[in-house]
FIVO-192396 format. One record per residue: x, z, y of N, C-alpha, C in turn. Coordinates in pm, whole numbers, plus 50000, padded with zeros to 5 digits. Layout:
XZYXZYXZY;...
REM end
This chain:
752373393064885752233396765025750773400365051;750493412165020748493416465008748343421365106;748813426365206748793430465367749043416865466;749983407265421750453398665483749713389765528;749053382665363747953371465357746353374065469;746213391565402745083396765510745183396065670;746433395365666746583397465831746833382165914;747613375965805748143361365875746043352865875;745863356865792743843347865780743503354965907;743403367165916742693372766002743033370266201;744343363566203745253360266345744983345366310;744793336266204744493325066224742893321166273;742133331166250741023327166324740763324766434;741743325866535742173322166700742293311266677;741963299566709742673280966723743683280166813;743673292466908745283291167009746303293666896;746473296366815748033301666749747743298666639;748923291566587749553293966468750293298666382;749783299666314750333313466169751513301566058;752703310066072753203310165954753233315365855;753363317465742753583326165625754643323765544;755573327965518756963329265436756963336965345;756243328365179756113341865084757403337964980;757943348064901759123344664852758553346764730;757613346364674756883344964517756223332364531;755263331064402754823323164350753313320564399;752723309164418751583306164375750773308264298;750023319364326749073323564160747523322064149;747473315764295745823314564274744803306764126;744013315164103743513308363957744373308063806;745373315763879746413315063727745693329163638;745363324463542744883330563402744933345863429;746103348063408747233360963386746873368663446;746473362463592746463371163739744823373363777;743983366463675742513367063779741793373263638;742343370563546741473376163424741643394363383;740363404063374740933414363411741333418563248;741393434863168741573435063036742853433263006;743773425263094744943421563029746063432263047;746013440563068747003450663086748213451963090;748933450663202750563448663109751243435563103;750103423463096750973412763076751423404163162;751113413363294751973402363390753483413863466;753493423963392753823435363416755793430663335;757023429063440758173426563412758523412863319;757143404363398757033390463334757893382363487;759153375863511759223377763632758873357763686;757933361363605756943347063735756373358463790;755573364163806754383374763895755203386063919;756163394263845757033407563915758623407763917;758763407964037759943405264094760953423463992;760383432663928760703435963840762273440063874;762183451463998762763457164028763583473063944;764713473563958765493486663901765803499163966;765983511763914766093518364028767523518763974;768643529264133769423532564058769373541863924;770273544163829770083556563747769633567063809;769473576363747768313587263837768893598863737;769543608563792770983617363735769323629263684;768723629363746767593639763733766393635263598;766563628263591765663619963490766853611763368;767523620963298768433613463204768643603063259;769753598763368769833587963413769153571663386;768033573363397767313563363359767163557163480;767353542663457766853531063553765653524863556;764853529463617763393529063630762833516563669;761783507663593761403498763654760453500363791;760373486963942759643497263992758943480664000;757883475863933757223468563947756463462664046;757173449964143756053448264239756003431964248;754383430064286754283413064246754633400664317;755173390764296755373382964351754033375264416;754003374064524752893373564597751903381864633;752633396864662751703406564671751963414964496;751463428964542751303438864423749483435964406;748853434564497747413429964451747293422564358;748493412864284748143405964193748223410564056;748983419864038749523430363917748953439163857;748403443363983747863456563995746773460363901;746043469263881745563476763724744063477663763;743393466563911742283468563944740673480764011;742003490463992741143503764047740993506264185;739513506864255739343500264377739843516264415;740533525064449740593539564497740963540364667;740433549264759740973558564855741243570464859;742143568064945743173588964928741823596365048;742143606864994741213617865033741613621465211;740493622065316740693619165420742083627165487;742143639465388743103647965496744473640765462;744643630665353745913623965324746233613665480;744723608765500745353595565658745413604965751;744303617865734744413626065876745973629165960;746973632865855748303635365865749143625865898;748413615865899749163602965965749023606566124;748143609266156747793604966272748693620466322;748763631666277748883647066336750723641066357;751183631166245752893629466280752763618866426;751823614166506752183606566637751673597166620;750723592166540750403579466518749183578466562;748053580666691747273578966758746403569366648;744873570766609744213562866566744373561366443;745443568266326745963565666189745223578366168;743383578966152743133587566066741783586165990;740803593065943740223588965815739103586065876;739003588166001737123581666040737183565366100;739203561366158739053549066167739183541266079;739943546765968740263539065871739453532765732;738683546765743737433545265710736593529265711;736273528065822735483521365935736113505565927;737523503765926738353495365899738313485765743;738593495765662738653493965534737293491165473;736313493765513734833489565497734693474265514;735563471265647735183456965677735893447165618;736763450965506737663447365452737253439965273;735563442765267734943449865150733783440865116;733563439765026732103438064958731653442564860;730713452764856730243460964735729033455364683;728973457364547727643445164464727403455264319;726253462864329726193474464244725963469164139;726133479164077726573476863899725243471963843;725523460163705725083459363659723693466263569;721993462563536721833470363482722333472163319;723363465163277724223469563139724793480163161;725393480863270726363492963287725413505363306;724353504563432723763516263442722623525663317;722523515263225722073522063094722483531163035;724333526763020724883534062940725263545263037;725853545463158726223560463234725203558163322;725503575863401724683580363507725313571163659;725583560463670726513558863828725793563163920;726653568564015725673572164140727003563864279;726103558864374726783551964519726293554764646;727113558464737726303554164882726593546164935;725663538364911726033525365006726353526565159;725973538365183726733540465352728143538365349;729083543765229730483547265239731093533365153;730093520865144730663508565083730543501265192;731793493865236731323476665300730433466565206;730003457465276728543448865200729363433865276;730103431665354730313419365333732073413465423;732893425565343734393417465388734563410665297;735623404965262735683396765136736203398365021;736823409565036737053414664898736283419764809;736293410764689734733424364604734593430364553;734423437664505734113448564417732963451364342;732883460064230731873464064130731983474064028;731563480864007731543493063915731353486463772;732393482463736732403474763596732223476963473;731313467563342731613472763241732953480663196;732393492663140733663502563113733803508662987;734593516562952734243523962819733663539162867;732543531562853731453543962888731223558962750;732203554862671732003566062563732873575562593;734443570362663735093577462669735083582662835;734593577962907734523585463036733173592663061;731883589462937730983601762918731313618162899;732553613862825732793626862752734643632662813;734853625462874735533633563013735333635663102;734193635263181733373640063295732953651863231;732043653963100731273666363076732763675563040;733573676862971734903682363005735163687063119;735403675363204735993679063351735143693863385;733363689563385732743695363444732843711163388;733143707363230733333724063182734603730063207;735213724563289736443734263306736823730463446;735093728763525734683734463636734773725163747;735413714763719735743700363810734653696563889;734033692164002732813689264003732443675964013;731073671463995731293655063964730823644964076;731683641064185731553636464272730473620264246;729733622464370728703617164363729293601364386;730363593664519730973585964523732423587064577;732973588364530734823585364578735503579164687;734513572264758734933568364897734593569065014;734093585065014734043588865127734753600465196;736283598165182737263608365179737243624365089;736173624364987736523635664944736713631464787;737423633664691738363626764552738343641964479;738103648764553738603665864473737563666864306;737153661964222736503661764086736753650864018;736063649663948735913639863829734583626863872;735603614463865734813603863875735193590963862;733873580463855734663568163791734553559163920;735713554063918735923539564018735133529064020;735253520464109735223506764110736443497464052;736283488064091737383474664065736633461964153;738363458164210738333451564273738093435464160;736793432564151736653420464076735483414664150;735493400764115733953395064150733473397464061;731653401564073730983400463938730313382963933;730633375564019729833370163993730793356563869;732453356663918733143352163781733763364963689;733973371763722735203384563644736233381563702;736373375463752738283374863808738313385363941;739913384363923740143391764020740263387964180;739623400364236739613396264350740683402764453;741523394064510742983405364592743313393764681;744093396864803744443391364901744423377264866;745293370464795745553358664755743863348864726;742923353364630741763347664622740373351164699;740793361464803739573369464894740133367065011;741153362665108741203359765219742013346365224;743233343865145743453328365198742843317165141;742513317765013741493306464923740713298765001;739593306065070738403299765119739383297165276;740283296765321740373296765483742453282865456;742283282865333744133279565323744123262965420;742733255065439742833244165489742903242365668;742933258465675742713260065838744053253165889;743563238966005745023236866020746373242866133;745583258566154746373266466224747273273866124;746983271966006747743282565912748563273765789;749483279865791750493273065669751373284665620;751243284965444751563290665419752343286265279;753993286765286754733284065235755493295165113;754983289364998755403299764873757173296664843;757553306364774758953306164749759623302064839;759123310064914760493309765050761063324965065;762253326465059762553340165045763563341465217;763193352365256763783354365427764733361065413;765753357465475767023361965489767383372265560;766733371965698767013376665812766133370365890;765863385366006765073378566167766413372166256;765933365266309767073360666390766583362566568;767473366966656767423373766754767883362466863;767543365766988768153363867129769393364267145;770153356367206771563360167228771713369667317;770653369567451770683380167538769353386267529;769553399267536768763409367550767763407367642;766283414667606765273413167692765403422767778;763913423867816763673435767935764093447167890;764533461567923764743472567880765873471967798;766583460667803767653457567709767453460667564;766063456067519765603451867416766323442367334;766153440967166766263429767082765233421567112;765313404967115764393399867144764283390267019;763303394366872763053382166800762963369966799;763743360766779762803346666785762463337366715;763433338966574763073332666453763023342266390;763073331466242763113340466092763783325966033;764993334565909765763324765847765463326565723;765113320565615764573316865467765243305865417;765353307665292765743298865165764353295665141;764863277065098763813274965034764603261164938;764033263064800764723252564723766243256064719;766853266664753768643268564757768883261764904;768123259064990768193253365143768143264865256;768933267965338768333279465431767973272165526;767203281265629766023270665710766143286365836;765613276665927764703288766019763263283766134;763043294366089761373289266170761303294866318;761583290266403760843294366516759673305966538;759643310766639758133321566676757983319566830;756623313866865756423315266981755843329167000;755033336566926755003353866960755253361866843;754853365466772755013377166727756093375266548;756933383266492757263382766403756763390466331;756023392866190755553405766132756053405066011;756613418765987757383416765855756683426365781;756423418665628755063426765575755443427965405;756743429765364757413422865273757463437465140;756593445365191757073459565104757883472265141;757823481665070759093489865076760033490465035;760283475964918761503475364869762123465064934;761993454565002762163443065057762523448765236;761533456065292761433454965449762793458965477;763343471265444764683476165502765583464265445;766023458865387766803451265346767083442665470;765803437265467765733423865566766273430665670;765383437765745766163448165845767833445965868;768243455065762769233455865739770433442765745;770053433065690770603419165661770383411565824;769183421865928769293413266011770123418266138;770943430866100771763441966175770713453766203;769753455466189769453468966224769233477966107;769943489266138769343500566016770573510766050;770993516165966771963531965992773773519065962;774473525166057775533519566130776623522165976;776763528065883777403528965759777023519965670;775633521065706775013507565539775343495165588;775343492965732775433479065744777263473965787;777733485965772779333486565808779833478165651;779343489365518779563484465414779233473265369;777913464865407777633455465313778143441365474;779193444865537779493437465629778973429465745;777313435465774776593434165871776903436866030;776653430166104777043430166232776213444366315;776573455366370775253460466397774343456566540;772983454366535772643451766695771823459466700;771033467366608770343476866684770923488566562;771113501466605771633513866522770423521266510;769843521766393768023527866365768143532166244;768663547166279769463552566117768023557866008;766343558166029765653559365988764903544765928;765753537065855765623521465796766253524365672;765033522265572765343526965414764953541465379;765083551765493765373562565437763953569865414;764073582065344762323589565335761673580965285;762173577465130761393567665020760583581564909;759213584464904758563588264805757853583664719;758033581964588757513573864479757153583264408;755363579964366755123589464254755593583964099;755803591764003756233585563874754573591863783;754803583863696753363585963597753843590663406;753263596463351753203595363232752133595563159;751873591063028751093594662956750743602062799;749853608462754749673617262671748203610162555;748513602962449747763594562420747163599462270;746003600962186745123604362108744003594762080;744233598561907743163589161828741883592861874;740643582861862739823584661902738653590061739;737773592861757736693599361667735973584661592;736743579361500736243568061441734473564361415;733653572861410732293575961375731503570761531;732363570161609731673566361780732293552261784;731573544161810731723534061877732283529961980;733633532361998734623533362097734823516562144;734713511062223735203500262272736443501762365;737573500962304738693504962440739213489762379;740313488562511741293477762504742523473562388;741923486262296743083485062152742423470562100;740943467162064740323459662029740913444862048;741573441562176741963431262203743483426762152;744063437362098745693435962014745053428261891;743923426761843743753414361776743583400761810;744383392061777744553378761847743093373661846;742133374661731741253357961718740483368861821;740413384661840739353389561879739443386062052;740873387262092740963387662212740993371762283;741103362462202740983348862231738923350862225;738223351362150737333353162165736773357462310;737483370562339737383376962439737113370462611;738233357962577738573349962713737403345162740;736803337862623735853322862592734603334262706;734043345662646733063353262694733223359862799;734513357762857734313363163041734283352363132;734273337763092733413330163145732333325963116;731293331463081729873335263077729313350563083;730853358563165730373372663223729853383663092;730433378563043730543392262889731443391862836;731293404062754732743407562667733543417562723;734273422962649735603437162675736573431262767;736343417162802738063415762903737423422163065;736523424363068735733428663183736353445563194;736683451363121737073468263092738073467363226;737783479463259739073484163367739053502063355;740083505863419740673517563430739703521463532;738433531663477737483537463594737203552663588;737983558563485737553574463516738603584263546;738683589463641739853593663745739423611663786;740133618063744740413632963788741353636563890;740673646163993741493648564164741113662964130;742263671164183742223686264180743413692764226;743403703064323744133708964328744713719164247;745813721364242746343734264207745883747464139;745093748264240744563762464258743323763264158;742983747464125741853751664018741923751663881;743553750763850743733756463715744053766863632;743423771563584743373784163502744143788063472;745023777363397746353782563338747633790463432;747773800363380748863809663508749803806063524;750273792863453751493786663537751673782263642;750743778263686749743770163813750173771363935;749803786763946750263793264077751893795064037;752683798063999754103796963949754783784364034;754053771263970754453758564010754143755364170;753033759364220753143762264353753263766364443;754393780564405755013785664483756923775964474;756593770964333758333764864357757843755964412;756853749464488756633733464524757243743364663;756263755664704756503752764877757793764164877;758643764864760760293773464807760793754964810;760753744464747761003734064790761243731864919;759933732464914759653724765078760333729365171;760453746665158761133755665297762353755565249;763283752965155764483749265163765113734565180;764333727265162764513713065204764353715465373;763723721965419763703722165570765013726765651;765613736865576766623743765614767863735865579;767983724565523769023716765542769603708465645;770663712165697771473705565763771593690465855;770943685965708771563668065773769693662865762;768883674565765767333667665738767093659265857;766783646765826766393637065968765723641566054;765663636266112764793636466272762793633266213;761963642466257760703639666228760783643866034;761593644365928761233653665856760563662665839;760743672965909761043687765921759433688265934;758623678466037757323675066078756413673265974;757483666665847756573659865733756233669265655;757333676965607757153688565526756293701565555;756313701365695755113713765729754023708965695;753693693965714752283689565693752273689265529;752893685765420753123688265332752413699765268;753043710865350753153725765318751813729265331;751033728265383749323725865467748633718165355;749173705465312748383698965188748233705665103;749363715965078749553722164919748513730164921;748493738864994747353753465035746083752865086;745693736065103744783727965099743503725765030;742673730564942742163730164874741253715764854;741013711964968740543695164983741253685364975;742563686664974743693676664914744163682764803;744283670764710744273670364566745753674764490;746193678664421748313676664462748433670164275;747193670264207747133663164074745993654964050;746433644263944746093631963908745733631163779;744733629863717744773625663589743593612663569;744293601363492743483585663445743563584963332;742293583263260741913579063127742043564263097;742553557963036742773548362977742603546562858;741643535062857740723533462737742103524962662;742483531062579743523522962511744953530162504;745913524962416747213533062418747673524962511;748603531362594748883526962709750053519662739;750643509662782751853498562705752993506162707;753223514962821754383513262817754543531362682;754283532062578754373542562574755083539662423;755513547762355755923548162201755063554962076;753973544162099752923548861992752713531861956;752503530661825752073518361744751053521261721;749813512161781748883514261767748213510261626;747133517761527746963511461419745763504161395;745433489561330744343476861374743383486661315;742303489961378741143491061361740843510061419;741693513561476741643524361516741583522861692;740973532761776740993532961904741393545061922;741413545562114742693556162095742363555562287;742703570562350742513564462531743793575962515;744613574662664745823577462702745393587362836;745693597062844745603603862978747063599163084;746613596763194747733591963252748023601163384;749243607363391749223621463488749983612463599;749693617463752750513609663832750633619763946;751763618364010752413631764118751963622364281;751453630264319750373624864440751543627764572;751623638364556753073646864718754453648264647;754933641264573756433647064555756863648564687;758293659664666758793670364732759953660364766;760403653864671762073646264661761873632364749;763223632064811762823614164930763973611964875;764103597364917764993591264782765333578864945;765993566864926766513555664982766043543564926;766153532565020766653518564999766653511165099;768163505165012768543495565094769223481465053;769483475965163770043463165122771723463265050;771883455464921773493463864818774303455364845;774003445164911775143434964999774513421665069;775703416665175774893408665252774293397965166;774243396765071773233381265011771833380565031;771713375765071769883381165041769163375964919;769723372964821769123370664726769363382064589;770193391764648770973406264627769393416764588;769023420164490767913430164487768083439664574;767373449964634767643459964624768503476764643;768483481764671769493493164594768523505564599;767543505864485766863512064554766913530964445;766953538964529767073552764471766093563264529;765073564364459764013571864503764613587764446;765323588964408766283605164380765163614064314;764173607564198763203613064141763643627764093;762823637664091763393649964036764103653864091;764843654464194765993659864278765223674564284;764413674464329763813685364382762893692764274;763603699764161762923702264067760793702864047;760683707464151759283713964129758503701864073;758733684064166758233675864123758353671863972;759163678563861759293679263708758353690463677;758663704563768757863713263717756263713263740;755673704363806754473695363853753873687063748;754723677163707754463672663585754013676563431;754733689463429754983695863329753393701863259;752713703863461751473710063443750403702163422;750653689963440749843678563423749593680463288;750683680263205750753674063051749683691763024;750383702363027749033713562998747923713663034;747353709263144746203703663157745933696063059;746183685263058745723670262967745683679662794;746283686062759746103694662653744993703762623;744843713262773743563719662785742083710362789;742223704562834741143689162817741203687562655;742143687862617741593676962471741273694862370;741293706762377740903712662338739663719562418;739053716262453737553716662554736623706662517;735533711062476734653705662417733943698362564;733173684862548733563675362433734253670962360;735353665462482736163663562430736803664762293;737433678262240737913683362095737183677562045;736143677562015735103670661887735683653461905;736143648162004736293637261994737313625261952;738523636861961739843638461901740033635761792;740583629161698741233631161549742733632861559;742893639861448744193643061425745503651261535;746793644761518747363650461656747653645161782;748213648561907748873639961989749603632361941;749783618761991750613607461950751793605462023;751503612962140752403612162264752483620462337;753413625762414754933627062325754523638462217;753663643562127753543649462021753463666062000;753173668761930753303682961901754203688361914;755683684861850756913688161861757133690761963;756653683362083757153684062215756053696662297;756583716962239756123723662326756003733162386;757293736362399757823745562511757583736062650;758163743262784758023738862872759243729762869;760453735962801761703729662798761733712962758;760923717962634760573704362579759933692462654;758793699562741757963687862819758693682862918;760193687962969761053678263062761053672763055;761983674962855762153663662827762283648462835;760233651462854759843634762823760383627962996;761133633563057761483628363182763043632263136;763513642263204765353648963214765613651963069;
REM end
């Protein structure tokens, strides 16, 4: 709950009110797994920390059932440590769909106070050029941050890449503009290495407040309502019902209920508590009291892949392969409590670009099928209410040149989830492509009244071809990169992933449909 915890600390600082909290995960403060960074992966469909969610099959993607990983007690705990913000014209569009105040100079402003920035080490600044403005960092919310030891060999020599095939090299990344090549932060303390996320930066230091209580493994069933209607013939909240121990319970609210539970969780509850579209809750035998057929629906999920290569044995590569040796990576632990060592590595060098700045003439091809997408998705029939709104703004991102519509992350290391065996004493970094605007909206909802019922969740990946033919351009990019000097010189041998074999365009579906 990483929105939840922030918000329930931040309403307990009133002594008039008391805060409940109803988290349906685990307790992880100080747990190993969760605060130590380097570890990649291993709390990842482990289901103490990820509730390690399925999608439906996905008819567009060789019916594959997709994991959609999110953490028990919050995704802040899981998560891969990369401190990032979306580029301003991404919140601006919040605010242009009706949302008064949802845009990048408040949020800005917001998210600052949310922050503590503590500049890099001079170890780190030896080896790269970092550059910061401390204008566009907060200096004392409580979350912290730091520009961390990194593998500075391999994000030396994808910046000078980037830059030769024209990228430009942004000076700092958080001040709404992302459009080049640059390296992140991470959300860590420097002053232990652990991680720092909702759970150990806002309730830790405040959990003894005795306005606040906050109860783990409690999973909510349902809001529970008024028998009679309020003013305006309103629903009137007044509890919330949770399991706890196989016990259901309900808590009272003298004001406000906030349900902060995700996008895979919120409609459910919803749903389980009668409101949402009058069919879903017909089927899974829900009573209806409020009919709010926009609950679940207009789900966009980006999907990621990666494209992974040996590294130039003669360089001194420090990536995270190093630690697939046991005595090395036990070693490893002992020295990030005394603030050294490789478990400190995080995912920090990150490529933003539009479209329009790739050479390759497929480019423009792919973004004209993104916006015949878009204008035939408009012209459908049963398109919801406020759609039609989304996709023009959409359509404006694409032709955008300050919003980004591709992703590419270097990862110092072969990347877990991929089908390469890594070999002991070899290193190796993974380009990782990720779809920023898919075109395709997908569902979820609650798959019957239990509430202990996952799910049903169908993000309808690929429906809308272009988001495959998007991808496709990622992987030629990430190709044009590794034959662009530096880079090339840095390369041995072939792609490892998905390979040479894999290269027609037909082929690069593939690695998805």
């Amino acid at each position: 709950m990483t929105a939840g915890l922030a918000l329930a600390v931040r309403l307990s600082e009133d002594q008039s009110v008391t805060v409940a909290v109803l988290e349906a995960g685990n307790d992880t403060i100080d747990d190993p797994a969760v605060a130590i960074p380097g570890q990649y992966g291993l709390t990842i469909a482990d289901p103490k920390y990820d509730w390690t969610f399925f999608t439906r099959k996905q008819p567009f993607a060789n019916d594959k059932e997709i994991l959609w990983s999110r953490g028990k007690g919050g995704s802040s705990t899981i998560n891969s440590f990369a401190w990032s913000k979306p580029p301003a014209g991404d919140i601006d569009v919040i605010e242009k769909l009706g949302n008064p105040g949802w845009n990048w100079k408040d949020y800005h402003h917001y998210s600052k106070k949310s922050e503590r920035f503590f500049p890099p080490l001079h170890e780190v600044t030896e080896l790269f050029p970092h550059t910061y403005d401390l204008d566009a960092r907060g200096t004392s919310g409580p979350i912290h941050y730091t520009i961390t030891p990194h593998a500075h060999t391999i994000d030396t020599v994808v910046r000078e890449t980037s830059r030769n095939l024209g990228l430009k090299v942004i000076d700092d990344p958080y001040k709404g503009d992302i459009n080049g090549t640059w390296v992140a932060s991470a959300n860590l303390d420097p002053e232990t290495w652990t991680r720092s996320d909702s759970a150990s930066a806002y309730l830790k230091p405040h959990k003894d407040r005795n306005n606040l209580v906050v109860l783990p493994n409690a999973l909510v069933s349902r809001v529970v309502f008024a028998d009679k209607l309020g003013d305006d013939d309103e629903l009137v909240a007044t509890g919330v019902e949770f399991i706890h121990k196989g016990i259901k319970h309900v808590v009272n609210a003298r004001k406000e209920i906030i349900l902060s539970t995700g996008v895979p969780v919120t409609p459910k509850i919803l749903e389980l508590s009668g409101i949402g579209r009058r069919d879903i809750l017909n089927k899974i035998g829900i009573e209806v009291k409020l009919e709010l057929p926009g609950v679940g629906e207009n789900l966009q999920e980006h999907l990621l892949f990666g494209a992974t290569y040996e590294l130039d044995p003669s360089v001194n590569h420090q990536t995270l392969d190093w630690l697939r040796d046991p005595e090395y990576a036990k070693e490893a632990r002992h020295l990030i409590a005394e603030g050294k060592g490789l478990m400190r590595t995080c995912i920090t060098c990150f490529n933003y670009f539009p479209l329009s700045s790739v050479r390759n003439p497929s480019a423009a091809k792919t973004a004209d099928s993104i916006a015949k997408d878009i204008e035939e998705y408009k012209k459908q029939s049963d398109i919801p209410p406020g759609l039609s709104e989304q996709l023009n703004l959409q359509l404006e991102s694409l032709r955008n040149d300050s919003i980004p519509e591709m992703e590419i992350a270097a990862f110092p290391g072969v990347f877990s989830t991929q089908e390469v065996t890594p070999e002991p004493g070899k290193t190796y970094t993974s380009f990782l492509a990720l779809l920023n605007h898919p075109v395709s909206r997908g569902t979820v909802h609650a798959r019957s009244s239990d509430p202990e019922d996952y799910p049903d969740i169908d993000p309808h990946y690929f429906e809308k071809d272009s988001d495959l033919e998007l991808l496709v351009e990622h992987l030629k990019y990430i190709r044009t990169m590794v034959q662009t000097e530096p880079l090339k010189s840095g390369i041995v041998g072939v792609e490892l992933h998905p390979g040479p074999e894999c290269e027609t365009d037909e082929q690069m579906r593939g690695v998805w449909d």
